[in-house]
TORGU-546859 format. One record per residue (C-alpha): residue number from 0; residue in three letters; chain; z, y, x. Coordinates in steps of 0.5 Angstrom, whole numbers, m for minus. Each point is the difference from the previous one (the first is absolute). Layout:
N
     n   res   chain      c3      c2      c1
   NUM   ALA       A       Z       Y       X
...
! end
This chain:
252
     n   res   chain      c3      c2      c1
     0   UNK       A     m23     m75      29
     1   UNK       A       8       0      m4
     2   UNK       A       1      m8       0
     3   UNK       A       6       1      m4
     4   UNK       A       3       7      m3
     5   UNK       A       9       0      m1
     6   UNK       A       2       5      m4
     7   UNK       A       8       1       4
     8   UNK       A       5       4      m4
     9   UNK       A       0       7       0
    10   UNK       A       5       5      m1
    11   UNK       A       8       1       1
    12   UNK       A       3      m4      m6
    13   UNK       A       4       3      m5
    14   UNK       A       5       2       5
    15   UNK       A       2       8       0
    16   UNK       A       1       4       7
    17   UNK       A       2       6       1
    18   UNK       A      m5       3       5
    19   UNK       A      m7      m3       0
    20   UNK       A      m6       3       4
    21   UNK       A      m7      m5      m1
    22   UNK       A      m6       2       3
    23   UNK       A      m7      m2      m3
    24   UNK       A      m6       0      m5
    25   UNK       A       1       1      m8
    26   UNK       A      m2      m5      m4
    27   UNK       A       0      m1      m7
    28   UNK       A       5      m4      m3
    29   UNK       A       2      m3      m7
    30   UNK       A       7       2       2
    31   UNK       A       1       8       1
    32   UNK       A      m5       6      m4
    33   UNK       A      m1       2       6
    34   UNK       A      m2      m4       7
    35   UNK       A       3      m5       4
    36   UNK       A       1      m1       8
    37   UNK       A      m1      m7       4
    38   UNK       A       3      m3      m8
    39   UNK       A       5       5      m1
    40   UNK       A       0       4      m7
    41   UNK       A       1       8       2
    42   UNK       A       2       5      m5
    43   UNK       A      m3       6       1
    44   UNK       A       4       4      m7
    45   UNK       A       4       4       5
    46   UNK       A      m3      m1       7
    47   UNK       A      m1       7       3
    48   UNK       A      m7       0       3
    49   UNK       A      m2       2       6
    50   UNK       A      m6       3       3
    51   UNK       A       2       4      m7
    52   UNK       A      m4      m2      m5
    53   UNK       A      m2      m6       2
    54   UNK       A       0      m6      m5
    55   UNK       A      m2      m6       3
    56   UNK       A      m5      m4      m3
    57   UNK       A      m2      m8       0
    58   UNK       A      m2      m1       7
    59   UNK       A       3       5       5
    60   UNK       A       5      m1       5
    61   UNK       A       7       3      m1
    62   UNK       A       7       0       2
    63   UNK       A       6      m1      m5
    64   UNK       A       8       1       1
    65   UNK       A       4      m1      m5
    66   UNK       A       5      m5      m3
    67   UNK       A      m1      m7      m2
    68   UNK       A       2      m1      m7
    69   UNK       A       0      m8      m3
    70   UNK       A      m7       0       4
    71   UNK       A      m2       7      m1
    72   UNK       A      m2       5       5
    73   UNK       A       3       6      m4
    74   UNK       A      m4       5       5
    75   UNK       A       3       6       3
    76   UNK       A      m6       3       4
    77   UNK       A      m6      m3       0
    78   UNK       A      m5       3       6
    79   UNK       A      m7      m2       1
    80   UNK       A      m2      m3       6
    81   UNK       A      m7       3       1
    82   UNK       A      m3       6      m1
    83   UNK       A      m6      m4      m3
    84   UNK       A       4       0      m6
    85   UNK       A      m2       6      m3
    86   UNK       A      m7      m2      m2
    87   UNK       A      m7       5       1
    88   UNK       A      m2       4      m6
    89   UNK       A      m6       4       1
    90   UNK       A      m3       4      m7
    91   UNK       A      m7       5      m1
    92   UNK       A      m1       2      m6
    93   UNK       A       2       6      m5
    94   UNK       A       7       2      m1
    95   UNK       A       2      m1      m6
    96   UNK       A       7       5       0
    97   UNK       A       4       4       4
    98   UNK       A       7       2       1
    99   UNK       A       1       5       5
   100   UNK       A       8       0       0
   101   UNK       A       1      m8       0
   102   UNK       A      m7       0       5
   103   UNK       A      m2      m5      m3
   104   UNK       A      m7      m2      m3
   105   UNK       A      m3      m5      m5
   106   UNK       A      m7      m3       2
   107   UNK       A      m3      m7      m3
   108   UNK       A       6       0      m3
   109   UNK       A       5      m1       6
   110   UNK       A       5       5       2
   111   UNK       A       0       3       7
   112   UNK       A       6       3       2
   113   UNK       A      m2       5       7
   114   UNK       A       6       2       5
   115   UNK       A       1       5       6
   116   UNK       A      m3      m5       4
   117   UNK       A      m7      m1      m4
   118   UNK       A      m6       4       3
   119   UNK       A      m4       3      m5
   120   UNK       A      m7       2       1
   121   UNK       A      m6       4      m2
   122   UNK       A      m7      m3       0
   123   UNK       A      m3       2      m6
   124   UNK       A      m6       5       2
   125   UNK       A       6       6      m3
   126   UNK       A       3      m2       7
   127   UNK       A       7       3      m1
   128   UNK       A       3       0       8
   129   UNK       A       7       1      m3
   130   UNK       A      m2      m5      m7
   131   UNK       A       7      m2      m2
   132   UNK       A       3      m5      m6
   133   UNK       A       2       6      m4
   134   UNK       A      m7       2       0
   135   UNK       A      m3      m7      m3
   136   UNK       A      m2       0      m7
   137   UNK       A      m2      m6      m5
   138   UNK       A      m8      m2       1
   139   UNK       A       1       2       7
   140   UNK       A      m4      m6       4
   141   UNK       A       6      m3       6
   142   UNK       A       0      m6       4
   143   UNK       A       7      m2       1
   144   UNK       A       3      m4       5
   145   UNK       A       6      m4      m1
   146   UNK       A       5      m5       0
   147   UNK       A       3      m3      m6
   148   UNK       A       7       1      m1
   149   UNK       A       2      m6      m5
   150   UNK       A       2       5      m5
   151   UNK       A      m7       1      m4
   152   UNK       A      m1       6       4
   153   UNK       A      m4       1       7
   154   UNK       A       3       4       5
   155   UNK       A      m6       3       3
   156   UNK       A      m1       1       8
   157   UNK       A      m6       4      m1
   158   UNK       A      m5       4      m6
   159   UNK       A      m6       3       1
   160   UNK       A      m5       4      m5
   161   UNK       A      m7       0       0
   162   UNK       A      m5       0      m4
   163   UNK       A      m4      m4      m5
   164   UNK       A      m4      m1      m6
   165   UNK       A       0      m5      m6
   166   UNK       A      m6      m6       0
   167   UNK       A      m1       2       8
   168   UNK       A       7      m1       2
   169   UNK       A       5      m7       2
   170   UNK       A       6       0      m2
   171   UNK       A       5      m5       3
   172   UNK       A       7      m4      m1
   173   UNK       A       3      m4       6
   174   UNK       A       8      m2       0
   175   UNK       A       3      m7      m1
   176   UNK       A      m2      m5      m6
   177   UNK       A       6       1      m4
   178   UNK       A      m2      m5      m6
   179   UNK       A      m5      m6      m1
   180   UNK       A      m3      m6      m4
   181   UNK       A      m6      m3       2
   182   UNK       A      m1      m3      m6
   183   UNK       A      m2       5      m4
   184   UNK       A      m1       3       6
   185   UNK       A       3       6       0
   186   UNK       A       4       5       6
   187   UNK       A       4       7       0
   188   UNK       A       0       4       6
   189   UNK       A       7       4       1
   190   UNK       A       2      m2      m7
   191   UNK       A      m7       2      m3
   192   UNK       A      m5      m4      m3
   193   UNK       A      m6      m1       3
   194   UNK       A      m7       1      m4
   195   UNK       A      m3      m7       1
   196   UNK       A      m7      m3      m3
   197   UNK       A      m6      m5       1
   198   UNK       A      m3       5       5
   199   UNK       A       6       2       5
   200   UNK       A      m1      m2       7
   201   UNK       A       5      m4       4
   202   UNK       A       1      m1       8
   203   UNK       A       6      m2       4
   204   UNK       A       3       2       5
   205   UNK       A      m6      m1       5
   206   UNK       A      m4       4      m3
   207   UNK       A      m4      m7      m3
   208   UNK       A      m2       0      m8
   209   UNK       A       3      m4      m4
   210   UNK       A      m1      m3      m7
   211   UNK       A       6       2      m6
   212   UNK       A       2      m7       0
   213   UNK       A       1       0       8
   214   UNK       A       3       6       0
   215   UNK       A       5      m2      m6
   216   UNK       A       1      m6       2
   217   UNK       A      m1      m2       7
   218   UNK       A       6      m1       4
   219   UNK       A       1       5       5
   220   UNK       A      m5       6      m4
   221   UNK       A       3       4      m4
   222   UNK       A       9       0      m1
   223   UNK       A       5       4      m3
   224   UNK       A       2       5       5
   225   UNK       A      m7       0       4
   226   UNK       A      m3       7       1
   227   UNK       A      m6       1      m4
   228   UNK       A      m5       5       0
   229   UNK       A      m4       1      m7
   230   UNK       A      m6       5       0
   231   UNK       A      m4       3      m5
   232   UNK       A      m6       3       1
   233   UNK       A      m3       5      m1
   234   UNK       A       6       1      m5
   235   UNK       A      m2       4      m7
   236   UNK       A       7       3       0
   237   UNK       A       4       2       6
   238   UNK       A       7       0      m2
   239   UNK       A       0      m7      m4
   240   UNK       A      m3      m7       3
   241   UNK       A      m4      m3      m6
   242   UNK       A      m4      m4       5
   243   UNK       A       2      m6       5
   244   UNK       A      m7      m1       3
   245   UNK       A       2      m3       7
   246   UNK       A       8      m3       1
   247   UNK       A       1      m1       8
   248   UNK       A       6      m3       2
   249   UNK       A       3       4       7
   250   UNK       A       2      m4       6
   251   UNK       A       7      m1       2
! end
């Protein structure tokens, strides 16, 4: 019920410091690549991040030291403020590739990085109790949680194997929304594109269906760096998602 909206200015001038630590929201901004903080250009090029591999996106809360240079924050360190900036990522379909000596794995065409702290386990009717990752193979049938990284990879918390069968099985692929157009309507879900036609189903984050016109183009359905899950069923290939047949959107 605003009666009047002011615009007050933002930022700390042109002015240079030599110490400077601001707290807050990266935003975008037409005056730095990378983000801005409470009006404020960061330049992130040399910044050492922290938790390591953190790359902070558009939204996330940060804190950022460095020096003020005509205007600019040039970033020393930038520190994420919440946890909740790694976002969720959760896979079920087949691997496309393996390699054992880096512990990685590429599947639906995101790479998942696994460490000492992933717990692996074996589902799968073989029920292998000392299953490792070396023992993965492609066309093995995985259900991965995760989180991504920022770095086009995921790191995984946890890959389970089990079994399942094309034309009868699901496959799935929920991580943040990393490109969107609502006008043709398009999305990309990791840096991968969706498959969507006349017949996918949408439903916000609810639970509650949605046309592709309110989906795309409703304020407050689907935005970049929301988390969606894009199932398709039954799938006739396990390893490749070929099909959208529903797009849901998670809660935050």
């Amino acid at each position: 019920d605003a009666e009047r909206i002011e615009l007050e200015e933002e930022g700390l001038g042109n002015a240079s410091f030599e110490r400077v630590e601001i707290e807050g929201i990266a935003t975008a901004c037409a005056q730095s690549v990378d983000f801005c903080i409470a009006g404020v250009p960061v330049d992130a090029s040399g910044a050492v991040f922290s938790p390591m591999g953190f790359v902070p996106m558009v939204g996330d809360a940060v804190e950022v030291e460095g020096s003020l240079v005509s205007g600019t924050l040039v970033a020393e360190r930038i520190e994420s403020e919440e946890e909740e900036n790694s976002r969720t990522v959760r896979i079920e379909a087949a691997v496309t590739s393996v390699d054992a000596l880096a512990r990685t794995l590429l599947i639906l065409g995101v790479t998942v990085q696994a460490d000492g702290e992933t717990f692996i386990e074996d589902k799968s009717s073989i029920g292998d109790e000392s299953f490792s990752f070396e023992e993965i193979t492609p066309g093995d049938f995985l259900e991965i949680r995760g989180v991504d990284t920022g770095l086009s990879e995921v790191r995984a918390d946890s890959i389970d194997r089990d079994d399942a069968t094309a034309g009868a099985d699901d496959i799935r692929l929920e991580g943040p929304v990393t490109e969107l157009d609502p006008l043709v309507p398009s999305l990309s879900i990791l840096g991968r594109s969706i498959p969507l036609d006349g017949t996918t189903l949408y439903f916000d984050a609810t639970g509650a269906a949605r046309t592709e016109e309110e989906f795309f183009r409703t304020p407050g359905d689907v935005m970049l760096d929301d988390i969606a899950r894009v199932t398709d069923q039954d799938a006739t290939e396990l390893s490749s998602l070929l099909e959208a047949d529903e797009v849901e959107l998670e809660s935050p």
